[in-house]
N, C-alpha and C positions, 0 to 999 in steps of 0.2 A: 252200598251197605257195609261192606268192607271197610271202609276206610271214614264211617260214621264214630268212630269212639276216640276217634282225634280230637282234638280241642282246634286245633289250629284251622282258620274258617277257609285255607285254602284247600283244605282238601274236601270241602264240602262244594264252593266253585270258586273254582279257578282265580286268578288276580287280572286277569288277561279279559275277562265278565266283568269283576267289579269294579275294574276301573269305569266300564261306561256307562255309570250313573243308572244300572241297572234296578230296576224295584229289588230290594232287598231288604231283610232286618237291619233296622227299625225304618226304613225308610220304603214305605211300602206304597204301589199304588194301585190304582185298578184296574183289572187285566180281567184276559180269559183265557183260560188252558182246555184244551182237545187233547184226548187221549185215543188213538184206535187200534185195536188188536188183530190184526186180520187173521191168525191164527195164536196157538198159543205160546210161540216161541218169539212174535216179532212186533213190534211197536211201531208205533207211528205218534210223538206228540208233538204239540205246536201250540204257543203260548204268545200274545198280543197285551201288551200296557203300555199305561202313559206313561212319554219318554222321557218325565221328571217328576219322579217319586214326591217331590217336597223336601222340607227340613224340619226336622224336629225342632230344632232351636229357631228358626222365623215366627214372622208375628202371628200365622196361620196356621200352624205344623204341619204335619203330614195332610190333612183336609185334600178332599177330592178337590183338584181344581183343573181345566183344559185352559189353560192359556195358551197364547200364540207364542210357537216356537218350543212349547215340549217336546212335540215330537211325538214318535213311537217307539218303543223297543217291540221286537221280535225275535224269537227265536223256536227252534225245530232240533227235531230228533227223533236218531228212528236207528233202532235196536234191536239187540237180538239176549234171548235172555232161556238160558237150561235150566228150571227150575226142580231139575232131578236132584237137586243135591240141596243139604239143609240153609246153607244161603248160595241162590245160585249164581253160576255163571255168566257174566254179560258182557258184551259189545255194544258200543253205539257211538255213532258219529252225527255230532249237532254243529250248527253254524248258526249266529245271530248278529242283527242286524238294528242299528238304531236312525231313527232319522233327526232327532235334533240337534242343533247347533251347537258347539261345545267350545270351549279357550284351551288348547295344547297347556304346557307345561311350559314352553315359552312363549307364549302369548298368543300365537295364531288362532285365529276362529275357523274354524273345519265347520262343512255342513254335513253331517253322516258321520257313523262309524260301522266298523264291521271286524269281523273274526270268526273261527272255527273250533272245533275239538272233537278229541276222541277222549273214550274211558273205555277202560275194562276190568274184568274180577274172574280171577279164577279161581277155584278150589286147586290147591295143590296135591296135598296128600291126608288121606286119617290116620288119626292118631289116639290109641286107644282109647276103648270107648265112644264119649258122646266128643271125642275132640277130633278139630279138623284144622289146617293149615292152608291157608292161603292167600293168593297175591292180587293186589288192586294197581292200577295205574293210569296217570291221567294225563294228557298231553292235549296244551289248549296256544292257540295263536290269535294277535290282534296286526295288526295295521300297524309299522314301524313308525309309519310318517306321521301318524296321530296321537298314538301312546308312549306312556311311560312304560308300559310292560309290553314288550313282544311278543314275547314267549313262557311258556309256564308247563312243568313238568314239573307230577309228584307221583310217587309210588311208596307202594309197601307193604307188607305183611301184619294178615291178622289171623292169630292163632286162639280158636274157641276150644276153653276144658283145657288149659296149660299143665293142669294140675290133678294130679288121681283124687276123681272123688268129689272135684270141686267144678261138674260142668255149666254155674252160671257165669263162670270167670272167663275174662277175653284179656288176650296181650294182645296190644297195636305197637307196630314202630312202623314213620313215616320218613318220607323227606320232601323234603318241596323247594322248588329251584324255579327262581322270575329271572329272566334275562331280562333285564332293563335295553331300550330302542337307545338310538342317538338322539331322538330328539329334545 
Protein backbone atom coordinates (compact mmCIF):
# COMPACT_ATOMS: atom_id res chain seq x y z
CA UNK A 1 0.00 0.00 0.00
CA UNK A 2 2.74 2.27 0.87
CA UNK A 3 4.72 2.38 -1.84
CA UNK A 4 1.33 2.29 -4.48
CA UNK A 5 1.53 6.12 -5.29
CA UNK A 6 5.01 5.57 -7.09
CA UNK A 7 4.83 5.51 -10.76
CA UNK A 8 7.82 3.54 -11.15
CA UNK A 9 6.34 -0.38 -11.75
CA UNK A 10 9.31 -1.53 -9.51
CA UNK A 11 7.86 -0.81 -6.68
CA UNK A 12 4.69 -2.43 -7.46
CA UNK A 13 6.89 -5.91 -8.27
CA UNK A 14 10.02 -6.22 -8.22
CA UNK A 15 12.38 -6.53 -11.73
CA UNK A 16 13.83 -9.77 -10.23
CA UNK A 17 9.59 -11.08 -11.09
CA UNK A 18 9.41 -9.43 -14.25
CA UNK A 19 12.07 -10.43 -15.88
CA UNK A 20 10.51 -14.01 -15.84
CA UNK A 21 8.06 -13.54 -18.31
CA UNK A 22 5.61 -13.33 -15.47
CA UNK A 23 1.51 -12.69 -16.51
CA UNK A 24 1.55 -9.13 -16.09
CA UNK A 25 0.11 -5.79 -17.51
CA UNK A 26 -0.62 -5.83 -20.67
CA UNK A 27 0.48 -9.09 -20.91
CA UNK A 28 -1.73 -11.11 -19.02
CA UNK A 29 -2.67 -14.72 -18.86
CA UNK A 30 -4.92 -17.29 -17.09
CA UNK A 31 -4.22 -18.22 -13.72
CA UNK A 32 -5.82 -18.73 -10.28
CA UNK A 33 -5.11 -17.19 -7.06
CA UNK A 34 -6.01 -18.67 -3.42
CA UNK A 35 -6.19 -16.58 -0.70
CA UNK A 36 -6.43 -18.05 3.20
CA UNK A 37 -6.66 -16.17 6.41
CA UNK A 38 -6.17 -18.49 9.06
CA UNK A 39 -6.56 -15.82 11.62
CA UNK A 40 -6.74 -12.14 11.20
CA UNK A 41 -3.44 -11.07 11.29
CA UNK A 42 -1.76 -13.89 8.72
CA UNK A 43 -2.05 -14.86 5.05
CA UNK A 44 -1.52 -17.59 3.10
CA UNK A 45 -1.83 -16.88 -0.82
CA UNK A 46 -0.85 -18.79 -3.86
CA UNK A 47 -1.31 -18.07 -7.45
CA UNK A 48 -0.82 -20.66 -10.79
CA UNK A 49 -0.63 -19.28 -14.68
CA UNK A 50 0.29 -20.01 -17.99
CA UNK A 51 3.93 -19.74 -18.17
CA UNK A 52 3.58 -17.45 -21.34
CA UNK A 53 1.41 -14.68 -21.02
CA UNK A 54 1.33 -13.91 -25.06
CA UNK A 55 2.32 -10.77 -27.02
CA UNK A 56 0.26 -8.07 -27.75
CA UNK A 57 2.03 -7.18 -30.89
CA UNK A 58 1.94 -11.30 -32.31
CA UNK A 59 -0.60 -12.44 -34.80
CA UNK A 60 -2.86 -13.76 -31.88
CA UNK A 61 -2.26 -11.30 -28.90
CA UNK A 62 -2.69 -12.03 -25.66
CA UNK A 63 -5.55 -14.94 -26.58
CA UNK A 64 -5.69 -17.91 -24.21
CA UNK A 65 -3.43 -20.38 -25.70
CA UNK A 66 -1.48 -23.76 -23.87
CA UNK A 67 1.03 -24.47 -26.09
CA UNK A 68 3.92 -26.99 -25.61
CA UNK A 69 6.52 -25.43 -23.59
CA UNK A 70 4.74 -22.35 -21.87
CA UNK A 71 5.00 -23.69 -18.97
CA UNK A 72 3.75 -22.61 -15.61
CA UNK A 73 4.49 -19.65 -13.36
CA UNK A 74 3.82 -20.08 -9.72
CA UNK A 75 4.21 -18.33 -6.92
CA UNK A 76 3.24 -17.98 -2.90
CA UNK A 77 3.05 -15.92 0.03
CA UNK A 78 2.43 -15.88 3.31
CA UNK A 79 2.12 -12.74 5.54
CA UNK A 80 1.65 -11.10 8.41
CA UNK A 81 -0.43 -7.88 8.33
CA UNK A 82 -1.52 -5.19 11.97
CA UNK A 83 -4.43 -3.69 10.58
CA UNK A 84 -4.62 -1.42 13.73
CA UNK A 85 -3.31 1.33 12.12
CA UNK A 86 -5.02 3.51 9.19
CA UNK A 87 -2.82 1.70 6.44
CA UNK A 88 -1.43 -1.20 8.16
CA UNK A 89 1.63 -2.90 9.03
CA UNK A 90 2.99 -6.01 7.00
CA UNK A 91 5.51 -8.60 6.48
CA UNK A 92 5.56 -11.35 4.00
CA UNK A 93 7.92 -13.46 2.40
CA UNK A 94 7.11 -15.16 -1.22
CA UNK A 95 9.21 -17.31 -3.54
CA UNK A 96 8.20 -18.14 -7.24
CA UNK A 97 8.87 -20.50 -9.49
CA UNK A 98 8.36 -21.01 -13.47
CA UNK A 99 8.72 -23.91 -15.41
CA UNK A 100 9.13 -22.91 -18.99
CA UNK A 101 12.04 -22.86 -21.13
CA UNK A 102 13.62 -19.42 -21.65
CA UNK A 103 17.03 -17.86 -23.91
CA UNK A 104 19.38 -16.14 -21.19
CA UNK A 105 20.76 -12.90 -22.29
CA UNK A 106 23.52 -14.59 -23.86
CA UNK A 107 21.92 -17.19 -25.62
CA UNK A 108 21.56 -20.20 -23.30
CA UNK A 109 18.22 -22.00 -23.18
CA UNK A 110 17.50 -22.71 -19.30
CA UNK A 111 14.61 -25.16 -18.48
CA UNK A 112 13.05 -23.33 -15.12
CA UNK A 113 13.47 -20.24 -13.33
CA UNK A 114 13.18 -19.42 -9.79
CA UNK A 115 13.48 -16.64 -6.95
CA UNK A 116 12.44 -15.16 -3.73
CA UNK A 117 11.30 -12.08 -1.65
CA UNK A 118 10.50 -10.17 1.19
CA UNK A 119 8.35 -6.87 1.66
CA UNK A 120 7.40 -4.83 4.37
CA UNK A 121 5.56 -1.53 5.65
CA UNK A 122 5.46 0.09 8.57
CA UNK A 123 3.88 3.02 10.22
CA UNK A 124 6.35 5.06 11.71
CA UNK A 125 5.12 7.87 13.54
CA UNK A 126 1.59 10.55 13.56
CA UNK A 127 1.70 13.44 12.52
CA UNK A 128 -0.85 15.93 13.50
CA UNK A 129 -3.98 15.18 12.83
CA UNK A 130 -5.29 12.66 10.23
CA UNK A 131 -1.44 12.55 9.11
CA UNK A 132 0.92 9.52 9.49
CA UNK A 133 4.63 8.71 8.40
CA UNK A 134 5.88 5.77 7.31
CA UNK A 135 8.29 3.16 5.83
CA UNK A 136 7.97 0.40 3.02
CA UNK A 137 10.68 -1.84 1.72
CA UNK A 138 11.29 -4.48 -0.60
CA UNK A 139 13.95 -7.03 -1.04
CA UNK A 140 13.52 -9.49 -3.94
CA UNK A 141 16.34 -12.25 -5.59
CA UNK A 142 16.53 -14.39 -8.77
CA UNK A 143 18.87 -16.99 -9.98
CA UNK A 144 22.39 -15.33 -10.98
CA UNK A 145 23.15 -17.99 -13.66
CA UNK A 146 19.80 -17.30 -15.44
CA UNK A 147 19.01 -13.49 -15.16
CA UNK A 148 19.67 -10.29 -16.01
CA UNK A 149 18.76 -9.05 -12.61
CA UNK A 150 19.96 -10.75 -9.29
CA UNK A 151 18.91 -8.68 -7.10
CA UNK A 152 16.33 -5.94 -6.50
CA UNK A 153 16.06 -3.71 -3.45
CA UNK A 154 13.57 -0.58 -3.03
CA UNK A 155 12.48 1.23 -0.09
CA UNK A 156 10.85 4.38 1.08
CA UNK A 157 8.79 6.63 2.79
CA UNK A 158 5.07 7.52 2.46
CA UNK A 159 3.89 10.53 4.41
CA UNK A 160 -0.39 10.80 4.48
CA UNK A 161 -1.82 14.74 5.36
CA UNK A 162 1.87 16.46 4.71
CA UNK A 163 -0.07 19.38 4.92
CA UNK A 164 -2.51 21.08 7.83
CA UNK A 165 -5.75 20.83 6.72
CA UNK A 166 -5.09 19.08 3.56
CA UNK A 167 -5.63 15.11 4.62
CA UNK A 168 -6.35 13.61 1.07
CA UNK A 169 -2.71 14.46 0.16
CA UNK A 170 0.20 11.91 0.26
CA UNK A 171 4.09 12.42 -0.26
CA UNK A 172 6.00 9.35 -1.66
CA UNK A 173 9.85 9.23 -2.11
CA UNK A 174 11.27 5.97 -3.28
CA UNK A 175 14.42 4.34 -4.39
CA UNK A 176 14.97 1.23 -6.17
CA UNK A 177 18.27 -0.60 -6.96
CA UNK A 178 18.64 -3.90 -9.77
CA UNK A 179 22.00 -5.39 -9.20
CA UNK A 180 22.43 -6.79 -12.71
CA UNK A 181 24.02 -10.94 -12.67
CA UNK A 182 27.27 -11.61 -14.82
CA UNK A 183 25.53 -13.27 -16.94
Amino acid sequence: ERASSLLHSSFGIGPEIAQANASLFPTTALGAVVRIRPNDKTYVAAGIYDGFPGSPTGKFGTHIRFDDGDGLFAIGEVGYVDAAHELPAKAAIGVWHTTASFEDISGVTHGGNSGAYVITELPLTKIRGDGNLGLFLQFGFARASRNEVERYFGGGLHWIAPFAGREEDEFSAGVAHARLSNT
